[in-house]
Biotite code that builds the C-alpha atoms (Angstrom):
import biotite.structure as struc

atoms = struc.array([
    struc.Atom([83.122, 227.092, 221.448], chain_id="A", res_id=1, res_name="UNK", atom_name="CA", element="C"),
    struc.Atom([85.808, 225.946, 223.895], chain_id="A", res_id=2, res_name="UNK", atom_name="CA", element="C"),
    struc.Atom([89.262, 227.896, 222.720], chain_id="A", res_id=3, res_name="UNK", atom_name="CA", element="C"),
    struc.Atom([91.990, 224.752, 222.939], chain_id="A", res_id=4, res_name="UNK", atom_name="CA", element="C"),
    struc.Atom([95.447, 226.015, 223.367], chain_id="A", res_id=5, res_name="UNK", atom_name="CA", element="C"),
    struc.Atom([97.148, 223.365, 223.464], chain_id="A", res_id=6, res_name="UNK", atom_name="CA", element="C"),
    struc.Atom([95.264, 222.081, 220.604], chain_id="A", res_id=7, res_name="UNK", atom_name="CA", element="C"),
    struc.Atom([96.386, 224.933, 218.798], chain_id="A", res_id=8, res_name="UNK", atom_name="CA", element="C"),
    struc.Atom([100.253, 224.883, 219.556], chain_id="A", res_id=9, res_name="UNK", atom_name="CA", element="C"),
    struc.Atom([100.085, 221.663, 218.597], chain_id="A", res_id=10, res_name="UNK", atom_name="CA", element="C"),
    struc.Atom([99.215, 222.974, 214.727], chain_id="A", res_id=11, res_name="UNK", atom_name="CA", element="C"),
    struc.Atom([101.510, 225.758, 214.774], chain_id="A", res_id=12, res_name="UNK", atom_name="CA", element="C"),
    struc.Atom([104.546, 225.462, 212.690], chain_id="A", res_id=13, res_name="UNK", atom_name="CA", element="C"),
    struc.Atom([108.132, 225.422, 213.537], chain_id="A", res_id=14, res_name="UNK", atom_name="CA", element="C"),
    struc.Atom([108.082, 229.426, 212.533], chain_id="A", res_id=15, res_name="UNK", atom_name="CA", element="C"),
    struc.Atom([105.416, 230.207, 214.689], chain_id="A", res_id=16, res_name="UNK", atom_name="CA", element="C"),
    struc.Atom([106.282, 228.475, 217.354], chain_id="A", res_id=17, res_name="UNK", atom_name="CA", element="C"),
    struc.Atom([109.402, 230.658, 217.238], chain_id="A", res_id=18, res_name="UNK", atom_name="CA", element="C"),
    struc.Atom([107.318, 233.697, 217.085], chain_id="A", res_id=19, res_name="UNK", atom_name="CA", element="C"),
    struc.Atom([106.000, 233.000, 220.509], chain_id="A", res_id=20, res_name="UNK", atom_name="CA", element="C"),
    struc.Atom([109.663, 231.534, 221.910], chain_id="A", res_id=21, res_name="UNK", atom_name="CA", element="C"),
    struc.Atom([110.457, 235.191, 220.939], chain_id="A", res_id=22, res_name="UNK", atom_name="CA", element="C"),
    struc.Atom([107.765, 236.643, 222.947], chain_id="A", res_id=23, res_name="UNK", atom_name="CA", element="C"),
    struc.Atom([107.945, 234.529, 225.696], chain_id="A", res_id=24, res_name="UNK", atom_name="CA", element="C"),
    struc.Atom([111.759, 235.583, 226.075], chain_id="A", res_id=25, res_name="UNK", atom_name="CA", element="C"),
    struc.Atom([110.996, 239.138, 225.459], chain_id="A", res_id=26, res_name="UNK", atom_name="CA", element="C"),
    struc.Atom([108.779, 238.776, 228.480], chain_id="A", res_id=27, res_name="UNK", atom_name="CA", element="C"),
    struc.Atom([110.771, 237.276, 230.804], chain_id="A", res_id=28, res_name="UNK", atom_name="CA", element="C"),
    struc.Atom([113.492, 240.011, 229.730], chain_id="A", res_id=29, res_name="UNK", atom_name="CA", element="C"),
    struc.Atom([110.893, 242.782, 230.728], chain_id="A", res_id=30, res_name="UNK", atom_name="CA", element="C"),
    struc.Atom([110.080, 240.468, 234.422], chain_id="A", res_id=31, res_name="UNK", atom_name="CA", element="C"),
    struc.Atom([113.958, 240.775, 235.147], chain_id="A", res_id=32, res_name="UNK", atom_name="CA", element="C"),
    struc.Atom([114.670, 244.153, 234.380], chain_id="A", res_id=33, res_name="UNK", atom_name="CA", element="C"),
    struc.Atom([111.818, 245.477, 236.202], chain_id="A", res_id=34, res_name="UNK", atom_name="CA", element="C"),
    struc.Atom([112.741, 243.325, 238.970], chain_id="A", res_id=35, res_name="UNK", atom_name="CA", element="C"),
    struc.Atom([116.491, 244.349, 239.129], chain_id="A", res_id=36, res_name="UNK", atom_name="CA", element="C"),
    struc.Atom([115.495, 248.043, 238.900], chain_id="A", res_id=37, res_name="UNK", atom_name="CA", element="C"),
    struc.Atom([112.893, 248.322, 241.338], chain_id="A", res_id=38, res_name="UNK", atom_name="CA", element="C"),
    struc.Atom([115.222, 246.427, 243.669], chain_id="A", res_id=39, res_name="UNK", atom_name="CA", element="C"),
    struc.Atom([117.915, 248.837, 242.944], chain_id="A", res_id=40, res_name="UNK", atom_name="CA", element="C"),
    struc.Atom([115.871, 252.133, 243.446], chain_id="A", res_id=41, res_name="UNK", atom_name="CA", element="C"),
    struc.Atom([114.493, 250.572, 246.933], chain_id="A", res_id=42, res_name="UNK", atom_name="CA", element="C"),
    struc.Atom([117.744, 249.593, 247.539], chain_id="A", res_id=43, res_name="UNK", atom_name="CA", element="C"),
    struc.Atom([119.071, 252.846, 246.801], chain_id="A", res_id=44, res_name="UNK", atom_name="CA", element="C"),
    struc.Atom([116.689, 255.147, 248.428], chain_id="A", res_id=45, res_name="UNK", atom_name="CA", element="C"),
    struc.Atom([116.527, 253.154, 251.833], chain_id="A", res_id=46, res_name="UNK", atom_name="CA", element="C"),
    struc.Atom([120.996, 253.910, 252.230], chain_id="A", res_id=47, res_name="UNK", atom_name="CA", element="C"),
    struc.Atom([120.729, 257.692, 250.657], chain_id="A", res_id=48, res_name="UNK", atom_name="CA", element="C"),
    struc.Atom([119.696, 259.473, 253.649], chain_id="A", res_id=49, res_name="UNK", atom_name="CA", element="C"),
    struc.Atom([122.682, 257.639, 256.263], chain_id="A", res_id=50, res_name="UNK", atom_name="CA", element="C"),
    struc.Atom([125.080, 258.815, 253.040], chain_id="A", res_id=51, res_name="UNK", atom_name="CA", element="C"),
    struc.Atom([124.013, 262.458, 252.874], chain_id="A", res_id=52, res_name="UNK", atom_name="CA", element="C"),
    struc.Atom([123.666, 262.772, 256.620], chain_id="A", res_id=53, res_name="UNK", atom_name="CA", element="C"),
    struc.Atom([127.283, 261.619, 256.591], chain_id="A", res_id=54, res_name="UNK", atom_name="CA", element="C"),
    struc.Atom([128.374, 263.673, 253.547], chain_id="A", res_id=55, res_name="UNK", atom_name="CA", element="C"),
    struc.Atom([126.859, 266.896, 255.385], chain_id="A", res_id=56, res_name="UNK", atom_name="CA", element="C"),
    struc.Atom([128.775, 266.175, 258.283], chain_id="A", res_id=57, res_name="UNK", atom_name="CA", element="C"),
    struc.Atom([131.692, 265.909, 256.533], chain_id="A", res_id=58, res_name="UNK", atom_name="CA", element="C"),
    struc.Atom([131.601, 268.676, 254.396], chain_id="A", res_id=59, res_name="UNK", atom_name="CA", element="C"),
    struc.Atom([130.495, 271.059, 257.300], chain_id="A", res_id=60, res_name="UNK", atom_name="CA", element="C"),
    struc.Atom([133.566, 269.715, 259.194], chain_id="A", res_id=61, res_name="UNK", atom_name="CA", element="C"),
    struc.Atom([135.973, 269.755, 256.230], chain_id="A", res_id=62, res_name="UNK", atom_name="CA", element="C"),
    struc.Atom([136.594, 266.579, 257.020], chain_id="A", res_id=63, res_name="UNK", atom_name="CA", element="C"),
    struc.Atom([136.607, 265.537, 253.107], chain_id="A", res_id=64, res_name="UNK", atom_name="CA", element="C"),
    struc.Atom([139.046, 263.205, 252.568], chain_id="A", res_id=65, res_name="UNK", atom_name="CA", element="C"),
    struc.Atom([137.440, 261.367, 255.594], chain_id="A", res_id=66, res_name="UNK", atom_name="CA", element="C"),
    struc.Atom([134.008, 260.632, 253.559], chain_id="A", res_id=67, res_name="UNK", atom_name="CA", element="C"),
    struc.Atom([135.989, 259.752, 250.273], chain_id="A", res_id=68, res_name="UNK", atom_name="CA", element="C"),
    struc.Atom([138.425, 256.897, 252.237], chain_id="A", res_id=69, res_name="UNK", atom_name="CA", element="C"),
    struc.Atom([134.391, 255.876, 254.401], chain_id="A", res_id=70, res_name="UNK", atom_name="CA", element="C"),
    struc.Atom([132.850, 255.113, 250.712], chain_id="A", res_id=71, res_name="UNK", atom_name="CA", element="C"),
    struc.Atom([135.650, 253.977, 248.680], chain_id="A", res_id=72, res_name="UNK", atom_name="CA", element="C"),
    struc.Atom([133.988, 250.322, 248.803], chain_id="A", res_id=73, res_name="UNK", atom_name="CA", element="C"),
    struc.Atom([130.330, 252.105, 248.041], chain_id="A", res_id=74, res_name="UNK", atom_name="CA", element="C"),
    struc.Atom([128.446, 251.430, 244.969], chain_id="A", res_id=75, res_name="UNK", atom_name="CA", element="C"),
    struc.Atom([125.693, 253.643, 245.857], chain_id="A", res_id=76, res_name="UNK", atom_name="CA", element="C"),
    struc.Atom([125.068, 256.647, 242.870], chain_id="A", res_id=77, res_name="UNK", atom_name="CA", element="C"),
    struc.Atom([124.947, 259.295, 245.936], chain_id="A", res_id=78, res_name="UNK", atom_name="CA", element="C"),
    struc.Atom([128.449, 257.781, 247.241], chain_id="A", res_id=79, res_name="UNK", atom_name="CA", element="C"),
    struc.Atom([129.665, 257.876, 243.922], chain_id="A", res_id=80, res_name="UNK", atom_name="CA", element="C"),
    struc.Atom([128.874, 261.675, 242.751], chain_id="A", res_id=81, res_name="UNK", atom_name="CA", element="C"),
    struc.Atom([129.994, 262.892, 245.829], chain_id="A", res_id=82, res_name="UNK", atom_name="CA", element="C"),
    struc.Atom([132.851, 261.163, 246.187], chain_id="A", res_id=83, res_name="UNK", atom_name="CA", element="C"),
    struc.Atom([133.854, 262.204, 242.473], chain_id="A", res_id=84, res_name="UNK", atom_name="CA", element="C"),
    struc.Atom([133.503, 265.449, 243.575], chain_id="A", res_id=85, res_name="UNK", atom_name="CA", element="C"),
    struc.Atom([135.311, 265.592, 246.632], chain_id="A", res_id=86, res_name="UNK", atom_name="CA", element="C"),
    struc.Atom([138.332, 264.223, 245.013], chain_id="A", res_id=87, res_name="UNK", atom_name="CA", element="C"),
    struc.Atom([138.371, 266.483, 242.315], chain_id="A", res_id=88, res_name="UNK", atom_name="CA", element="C"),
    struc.Atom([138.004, 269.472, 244.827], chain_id="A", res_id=89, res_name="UNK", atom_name="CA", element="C"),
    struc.Atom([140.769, 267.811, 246.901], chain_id="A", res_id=90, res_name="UNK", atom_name="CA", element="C"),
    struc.Atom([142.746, 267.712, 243.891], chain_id="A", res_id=91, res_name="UNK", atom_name="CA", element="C"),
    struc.Atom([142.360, 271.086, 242.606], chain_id="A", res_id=92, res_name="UNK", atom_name="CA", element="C"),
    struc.Atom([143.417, 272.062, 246.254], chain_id="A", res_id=93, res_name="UNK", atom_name="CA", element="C"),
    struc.Atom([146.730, 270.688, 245.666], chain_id="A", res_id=94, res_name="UNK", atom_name="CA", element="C"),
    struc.Atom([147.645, 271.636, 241.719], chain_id="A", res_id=95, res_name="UNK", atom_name="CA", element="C"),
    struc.Atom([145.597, 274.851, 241.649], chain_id="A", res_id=96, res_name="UNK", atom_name="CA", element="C"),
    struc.Atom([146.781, 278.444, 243.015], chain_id="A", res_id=97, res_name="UNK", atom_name="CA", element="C"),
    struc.Atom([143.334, 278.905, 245.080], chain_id="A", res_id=98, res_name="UNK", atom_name="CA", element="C"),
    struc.Atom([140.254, 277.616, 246.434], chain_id="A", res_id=99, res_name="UNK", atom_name="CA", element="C"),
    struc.Atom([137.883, 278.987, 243.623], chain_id="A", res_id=100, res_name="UNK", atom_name="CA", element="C"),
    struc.Atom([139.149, 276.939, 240.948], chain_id="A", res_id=101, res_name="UNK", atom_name="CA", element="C"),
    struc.Atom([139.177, 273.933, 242.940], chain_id="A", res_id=102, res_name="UNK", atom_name="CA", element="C"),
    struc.Atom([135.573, 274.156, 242.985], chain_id="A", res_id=103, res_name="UNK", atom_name="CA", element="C"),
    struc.Atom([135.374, 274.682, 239.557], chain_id="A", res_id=104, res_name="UNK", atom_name="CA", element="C"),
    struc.Atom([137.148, 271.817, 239.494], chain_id="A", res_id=105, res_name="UNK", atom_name="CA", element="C"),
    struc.Atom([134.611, 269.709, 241.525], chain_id="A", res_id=106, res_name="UNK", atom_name="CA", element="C"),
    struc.Atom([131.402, 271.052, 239.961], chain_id="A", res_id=107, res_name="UNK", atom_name="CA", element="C"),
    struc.Atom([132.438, 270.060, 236.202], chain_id="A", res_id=108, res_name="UNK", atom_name="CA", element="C"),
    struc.Atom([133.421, 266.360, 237.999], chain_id="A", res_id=109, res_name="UNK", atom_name="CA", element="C"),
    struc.Atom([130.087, 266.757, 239.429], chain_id="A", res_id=110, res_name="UNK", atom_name="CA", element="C"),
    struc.Atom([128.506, 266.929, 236.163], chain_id="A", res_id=111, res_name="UNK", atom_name="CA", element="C"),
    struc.Atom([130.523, 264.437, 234.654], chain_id="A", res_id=112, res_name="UNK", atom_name="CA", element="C"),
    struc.Atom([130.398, 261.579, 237.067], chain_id="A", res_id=113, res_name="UNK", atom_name="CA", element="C"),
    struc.Atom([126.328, 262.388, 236.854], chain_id="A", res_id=114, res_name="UNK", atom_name="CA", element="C"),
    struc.Atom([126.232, 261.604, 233.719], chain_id="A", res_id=115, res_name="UNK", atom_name="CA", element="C"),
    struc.Atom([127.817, 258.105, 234.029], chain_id="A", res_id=116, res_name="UNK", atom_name="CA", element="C"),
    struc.Atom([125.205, 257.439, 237.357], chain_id="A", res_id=117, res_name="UNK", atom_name="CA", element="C"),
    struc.Atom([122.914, 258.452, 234.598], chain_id="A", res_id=118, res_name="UNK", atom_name="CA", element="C"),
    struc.Atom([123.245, 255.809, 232.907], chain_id="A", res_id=119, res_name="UNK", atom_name="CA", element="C"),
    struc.Atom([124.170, 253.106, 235.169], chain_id="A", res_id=120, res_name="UNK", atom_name="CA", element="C"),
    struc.Atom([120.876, 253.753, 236.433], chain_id="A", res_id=121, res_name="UNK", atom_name="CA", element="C"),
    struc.Atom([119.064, 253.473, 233.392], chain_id="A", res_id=122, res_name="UNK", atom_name="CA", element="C"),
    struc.Atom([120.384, 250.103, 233.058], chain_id="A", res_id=123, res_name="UNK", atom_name="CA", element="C"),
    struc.Atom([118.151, 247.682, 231.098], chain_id="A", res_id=124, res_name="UNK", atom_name="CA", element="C"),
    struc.Atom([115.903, 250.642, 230.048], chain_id="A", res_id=125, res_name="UNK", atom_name="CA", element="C"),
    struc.Atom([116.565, 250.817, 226.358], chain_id="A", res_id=126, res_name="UNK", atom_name="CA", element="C"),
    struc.Atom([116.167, 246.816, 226.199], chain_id="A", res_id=127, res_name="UNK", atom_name="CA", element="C"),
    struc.Atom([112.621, 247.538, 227.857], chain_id="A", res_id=128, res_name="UNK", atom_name="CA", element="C"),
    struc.Atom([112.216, 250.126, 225.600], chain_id="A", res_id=129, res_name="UNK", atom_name="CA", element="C"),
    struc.Atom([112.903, 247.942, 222.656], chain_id="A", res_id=130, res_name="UNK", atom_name="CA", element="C"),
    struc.Atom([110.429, 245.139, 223.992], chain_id="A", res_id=131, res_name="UNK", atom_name="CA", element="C"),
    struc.Atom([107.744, 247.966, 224.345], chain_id="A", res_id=132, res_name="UNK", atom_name="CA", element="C"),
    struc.Atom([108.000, 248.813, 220.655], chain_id="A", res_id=133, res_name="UNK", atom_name="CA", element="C"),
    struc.Atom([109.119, 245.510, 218.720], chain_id="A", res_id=134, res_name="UNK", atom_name="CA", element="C"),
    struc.Atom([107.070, 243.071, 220.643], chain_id="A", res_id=135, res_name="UNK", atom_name="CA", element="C"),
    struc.Atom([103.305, 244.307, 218.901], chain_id="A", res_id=136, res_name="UNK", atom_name="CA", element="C"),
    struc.Atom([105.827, 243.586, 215.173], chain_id="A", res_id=137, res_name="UNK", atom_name="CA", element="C"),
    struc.Atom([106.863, 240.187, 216.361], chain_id="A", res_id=138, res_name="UNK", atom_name="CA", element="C"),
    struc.Atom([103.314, 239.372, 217.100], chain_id="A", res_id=139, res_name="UNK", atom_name="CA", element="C"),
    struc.Atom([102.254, 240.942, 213.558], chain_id="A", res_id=140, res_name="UNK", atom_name="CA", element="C"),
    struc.Atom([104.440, 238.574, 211.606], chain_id="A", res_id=141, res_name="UNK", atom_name="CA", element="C"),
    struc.Atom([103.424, 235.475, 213.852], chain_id="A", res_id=142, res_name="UNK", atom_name="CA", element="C"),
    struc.Atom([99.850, 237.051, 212.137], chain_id="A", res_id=143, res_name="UNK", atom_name="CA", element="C"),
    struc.Atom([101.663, 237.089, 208.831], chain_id="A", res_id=144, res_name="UNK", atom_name="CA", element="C"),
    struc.Atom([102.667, 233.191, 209.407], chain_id="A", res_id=145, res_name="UNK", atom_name="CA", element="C"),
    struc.Atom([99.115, 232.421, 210.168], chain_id="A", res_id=146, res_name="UNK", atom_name="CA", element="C"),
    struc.Atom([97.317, 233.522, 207.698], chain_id="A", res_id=147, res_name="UNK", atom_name="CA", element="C"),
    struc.Atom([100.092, 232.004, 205.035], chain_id="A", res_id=148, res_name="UNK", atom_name="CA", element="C"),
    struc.Atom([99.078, 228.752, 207.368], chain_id="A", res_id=149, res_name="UNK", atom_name="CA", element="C"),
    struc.Atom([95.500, 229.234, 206.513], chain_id="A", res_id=150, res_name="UNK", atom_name="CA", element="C"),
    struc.Atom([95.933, 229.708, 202.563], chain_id="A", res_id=151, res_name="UNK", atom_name="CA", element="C"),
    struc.Atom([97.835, 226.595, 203.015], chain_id="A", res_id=152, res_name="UNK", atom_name="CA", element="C"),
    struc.Atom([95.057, 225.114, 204.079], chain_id="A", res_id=153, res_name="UNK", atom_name="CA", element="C"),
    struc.Atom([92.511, 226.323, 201.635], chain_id="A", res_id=154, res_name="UNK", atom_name="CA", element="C"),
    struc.Atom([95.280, 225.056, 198.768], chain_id="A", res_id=155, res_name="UNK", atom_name="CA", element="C"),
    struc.Atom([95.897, 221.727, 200.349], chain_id="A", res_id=156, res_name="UNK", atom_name="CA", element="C"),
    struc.Atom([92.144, 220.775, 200.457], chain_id="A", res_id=157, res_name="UNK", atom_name="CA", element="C"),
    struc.Atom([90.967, 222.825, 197.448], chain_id="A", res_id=158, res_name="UNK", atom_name="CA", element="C"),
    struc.Atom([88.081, 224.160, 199.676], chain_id="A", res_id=159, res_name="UNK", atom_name="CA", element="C"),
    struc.Atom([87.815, 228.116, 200.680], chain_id="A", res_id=160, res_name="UNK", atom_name="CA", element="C"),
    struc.Atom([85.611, 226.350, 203.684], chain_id="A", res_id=161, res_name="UNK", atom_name="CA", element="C"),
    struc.Atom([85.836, 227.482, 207.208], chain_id="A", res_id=162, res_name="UNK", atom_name="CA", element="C"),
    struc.Atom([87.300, 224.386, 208.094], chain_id="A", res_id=163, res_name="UNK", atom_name="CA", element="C"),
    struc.Atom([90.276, 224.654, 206.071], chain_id="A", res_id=164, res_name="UNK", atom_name="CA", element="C"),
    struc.Atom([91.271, 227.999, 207.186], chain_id="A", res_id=165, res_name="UNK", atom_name="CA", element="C"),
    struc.Atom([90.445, 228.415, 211.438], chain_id="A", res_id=166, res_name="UNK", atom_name="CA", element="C"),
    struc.Atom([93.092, 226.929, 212.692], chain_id="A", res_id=167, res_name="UNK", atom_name="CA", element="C"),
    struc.Atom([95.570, 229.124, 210.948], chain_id="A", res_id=168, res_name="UNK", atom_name="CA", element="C"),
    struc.Atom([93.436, 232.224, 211.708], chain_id="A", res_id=169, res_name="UNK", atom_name="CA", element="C"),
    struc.Atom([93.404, 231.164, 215.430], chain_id="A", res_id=170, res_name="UNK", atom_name="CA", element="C"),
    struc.Atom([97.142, 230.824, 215.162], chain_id="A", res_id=171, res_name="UNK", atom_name="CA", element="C"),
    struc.Atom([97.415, 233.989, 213.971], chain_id="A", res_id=172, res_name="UNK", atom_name="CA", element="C"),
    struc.Atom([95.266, 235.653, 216.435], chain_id="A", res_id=173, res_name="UNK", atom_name="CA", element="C"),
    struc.Atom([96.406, 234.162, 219.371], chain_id="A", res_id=174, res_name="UNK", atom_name="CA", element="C"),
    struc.Atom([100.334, 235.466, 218.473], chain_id="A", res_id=175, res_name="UNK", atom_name="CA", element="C"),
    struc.Atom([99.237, 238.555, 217.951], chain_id="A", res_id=176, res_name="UNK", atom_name="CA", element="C"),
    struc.Atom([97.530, 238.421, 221.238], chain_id="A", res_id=177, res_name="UNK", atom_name="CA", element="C"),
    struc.Atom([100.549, 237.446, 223.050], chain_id="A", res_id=178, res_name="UNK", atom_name="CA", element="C"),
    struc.Atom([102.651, 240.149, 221.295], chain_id="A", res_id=179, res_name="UNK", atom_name="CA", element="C"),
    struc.Atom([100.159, 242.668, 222.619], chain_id="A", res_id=180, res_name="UNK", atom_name="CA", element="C"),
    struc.Atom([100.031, 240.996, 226.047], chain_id="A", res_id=181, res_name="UNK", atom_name="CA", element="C"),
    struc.Atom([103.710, 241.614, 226.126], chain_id="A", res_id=182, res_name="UNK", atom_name="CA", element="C"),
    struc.Atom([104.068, 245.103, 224.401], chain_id="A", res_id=183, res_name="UNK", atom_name="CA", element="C"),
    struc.Atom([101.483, 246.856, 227.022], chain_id="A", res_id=184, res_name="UNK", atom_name="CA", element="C"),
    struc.Atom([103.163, 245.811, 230.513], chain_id="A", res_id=185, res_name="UNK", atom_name="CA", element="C"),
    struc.Atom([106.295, 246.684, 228.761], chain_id="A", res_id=186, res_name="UNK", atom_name="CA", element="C"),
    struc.Atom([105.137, 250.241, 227.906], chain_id="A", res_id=187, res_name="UNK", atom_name="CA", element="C"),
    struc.Atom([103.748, 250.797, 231.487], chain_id="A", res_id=188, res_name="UNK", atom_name="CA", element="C"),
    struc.Atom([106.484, 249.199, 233.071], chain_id="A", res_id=189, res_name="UNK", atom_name="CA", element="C"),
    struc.Atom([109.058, 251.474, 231.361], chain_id="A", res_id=190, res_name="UNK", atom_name="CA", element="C"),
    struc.Atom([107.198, 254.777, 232.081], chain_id="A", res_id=191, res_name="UNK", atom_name="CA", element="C"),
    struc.Atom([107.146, 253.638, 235.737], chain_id="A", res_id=192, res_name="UNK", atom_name="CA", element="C"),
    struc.Atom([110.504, 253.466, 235.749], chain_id="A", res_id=193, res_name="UNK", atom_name="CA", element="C"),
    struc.Atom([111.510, 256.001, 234.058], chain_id="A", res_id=194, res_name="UNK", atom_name="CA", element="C"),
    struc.Atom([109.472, 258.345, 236.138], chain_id="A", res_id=195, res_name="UNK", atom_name="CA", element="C"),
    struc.Atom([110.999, 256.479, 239.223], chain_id="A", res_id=196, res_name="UNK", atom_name="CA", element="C"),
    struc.Atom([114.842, 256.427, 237.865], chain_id="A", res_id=197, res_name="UNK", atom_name="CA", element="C"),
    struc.Atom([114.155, 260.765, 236.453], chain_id="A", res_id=198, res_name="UNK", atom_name="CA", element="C"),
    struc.Atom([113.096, 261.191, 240.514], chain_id="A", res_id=199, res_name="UNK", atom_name="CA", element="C"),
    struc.Atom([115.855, 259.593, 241.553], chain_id="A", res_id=200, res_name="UNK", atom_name="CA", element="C"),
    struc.Atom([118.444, 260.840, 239.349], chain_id="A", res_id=201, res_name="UNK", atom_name="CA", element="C"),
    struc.Atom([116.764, 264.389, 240.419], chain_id="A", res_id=202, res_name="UNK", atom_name="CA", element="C"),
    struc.Atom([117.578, 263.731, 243.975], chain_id="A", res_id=203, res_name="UNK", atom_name="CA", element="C"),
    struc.Atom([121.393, 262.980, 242.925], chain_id="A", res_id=204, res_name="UNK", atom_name="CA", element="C"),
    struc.Atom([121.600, 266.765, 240.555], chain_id="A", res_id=205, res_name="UNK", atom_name="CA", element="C"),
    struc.Atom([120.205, 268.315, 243.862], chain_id="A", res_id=206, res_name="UNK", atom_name="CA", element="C"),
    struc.Atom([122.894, 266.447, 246.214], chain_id="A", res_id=207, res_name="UNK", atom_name="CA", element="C"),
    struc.Atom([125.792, 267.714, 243.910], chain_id="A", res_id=208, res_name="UNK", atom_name="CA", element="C"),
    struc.Atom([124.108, 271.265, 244.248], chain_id="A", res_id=209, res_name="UNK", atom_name="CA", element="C"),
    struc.Atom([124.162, 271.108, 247.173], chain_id="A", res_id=210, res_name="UNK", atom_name="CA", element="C"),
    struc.Atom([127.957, 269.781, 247.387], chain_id="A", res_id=211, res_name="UNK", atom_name="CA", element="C"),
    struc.Atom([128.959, 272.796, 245.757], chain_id="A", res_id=212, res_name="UNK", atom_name="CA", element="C"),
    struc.Atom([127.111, 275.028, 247.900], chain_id="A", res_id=213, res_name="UNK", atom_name="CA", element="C"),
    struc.Atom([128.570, 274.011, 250.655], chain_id="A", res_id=214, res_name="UNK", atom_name="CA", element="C"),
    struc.Atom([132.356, 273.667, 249.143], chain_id="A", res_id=215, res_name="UNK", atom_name="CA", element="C"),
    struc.Atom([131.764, 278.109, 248.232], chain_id="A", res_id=216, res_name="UNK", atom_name="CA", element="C"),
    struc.Atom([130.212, 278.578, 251.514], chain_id="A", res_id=217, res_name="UNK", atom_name="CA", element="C"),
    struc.Atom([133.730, 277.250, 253.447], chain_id="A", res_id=218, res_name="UNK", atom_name="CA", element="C"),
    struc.Atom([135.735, 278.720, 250.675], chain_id="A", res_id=219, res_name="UNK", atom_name="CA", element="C"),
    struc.Atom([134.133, 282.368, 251.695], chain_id="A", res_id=220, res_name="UNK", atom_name="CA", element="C"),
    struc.Atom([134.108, 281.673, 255.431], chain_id="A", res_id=221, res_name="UNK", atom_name="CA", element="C"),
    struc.Atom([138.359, 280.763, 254.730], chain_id="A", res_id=222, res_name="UNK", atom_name="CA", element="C"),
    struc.Atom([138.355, 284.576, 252.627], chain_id="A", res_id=223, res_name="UNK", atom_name="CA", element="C"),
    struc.Atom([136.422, 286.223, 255.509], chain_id="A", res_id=224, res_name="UNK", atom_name="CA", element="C"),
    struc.Atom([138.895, 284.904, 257.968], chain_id="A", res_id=225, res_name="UNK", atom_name="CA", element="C"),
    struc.Atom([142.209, 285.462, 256.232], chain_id="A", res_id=226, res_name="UNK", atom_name="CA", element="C"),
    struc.Atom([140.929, 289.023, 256.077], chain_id="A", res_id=227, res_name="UNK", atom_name="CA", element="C"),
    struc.Atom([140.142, 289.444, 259.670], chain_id="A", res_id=228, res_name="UNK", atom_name="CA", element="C"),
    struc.Atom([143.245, 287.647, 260.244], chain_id="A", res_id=229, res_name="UNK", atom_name="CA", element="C"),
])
């Protein structure tokens, strides 16, 4: 037997036609945020390595308030964290009695301003999340609405037949077949992306490390010196 959709929307009611409204938005919500991530982390990894060549430069140089004033305009999580970090360190430099504090300075901005790229970059993720796990329900209670179809049925033609009761029990099957459709790209979609976003947000910790690193390094080459000196 030939399955009829159409035939089948056509004897859903208003309530389970919402159902699948539901799931049909809930899918196009998982299409757009998968989209406007993986766009994001492409983005995003193709301009990191001109940004940390330039930061390196920069902070081998000391040329710091030259990379802060060249990414101002940048949007970029590397640009940001960095550039957080420089200005707190170029701060600290001016209301602080010495270099170590100053760095102090710039490593707790570090961790701050991480935090916030964090979760810019998790954007959309808990609504994807939320699809992953509620989608399945909303497909269980378009079930629920079918089956209450089917007894319906049975009541308004007094027969427990087959006839009476299939096309509710279709109904039912099929939402909870599109609630599943939805649910399981959703949950593979969201691990993806969290594993890509985690080695990503990885590559930023490691940056502002690194940052810091470099910011002690020139602080003991400056000691060194003023002792020589």
């Amino acid at each position: 037997m030939e399955m009829n959709l159409m035939e089948i929307w056509q004897q859903m009611g208003i309530a389970a036609r919402g159902v699948v409204f539901t799931l049909a938005a809930m899918a196009i919500a998982v299409i757009a945020i998968t989209i406007d991530r993986l766009w994001a982390l492409g983005k995003w990894k193709r301009e990191a390595p001109s940004l940390a060549e330039s930061a390196s430069n920069s902070v081998r140089a000391r040329r710091y308030e030259t990379f802060v004033t060249e990414t101002e305009e940048s949007g970029h999580p590397l640009a940001r964290v960095l550039r957080a970090g420089l200005r707190a360190y170029l701060e600290g430099l001016r209301t602080t009695p010495g270099e170590p504090m100053a760095v102090e300075l710039a490593r707790r901005e570090l961790e701050r301003e991480l935090e916030v790229v964090g979760l810019d970059c998790r954007r959309g993720m808990n609504l994807l999340a939320s699809v992953a796990s509620v989608s399945p329900f909303v497909g269980l209670f378009g079930t629920v609405l079918g089956i209450i179809a089917a007894f319906q049925g049975i009541a308004k033609t007094g027969s427990g037949g087959l006839a009476a009761v299939s096309a509710g029990i279709a109904e039912a099957l099929i939402v909870t077949g599109i609630g599943l459709g939805v649910a399981i790209p959703a949950v593979l979609l969201f691990n993806a992306l969290n594993g890509k976003i985690d080695r990503f947000h990885l590559g930023l910790q490691t940056a502002a490390g690194e940052l810091v690193d470099h910011l002690e390094r020139n602080q003991r080459l400056d000691g060194e010196t003023r002792l020589a000196a």
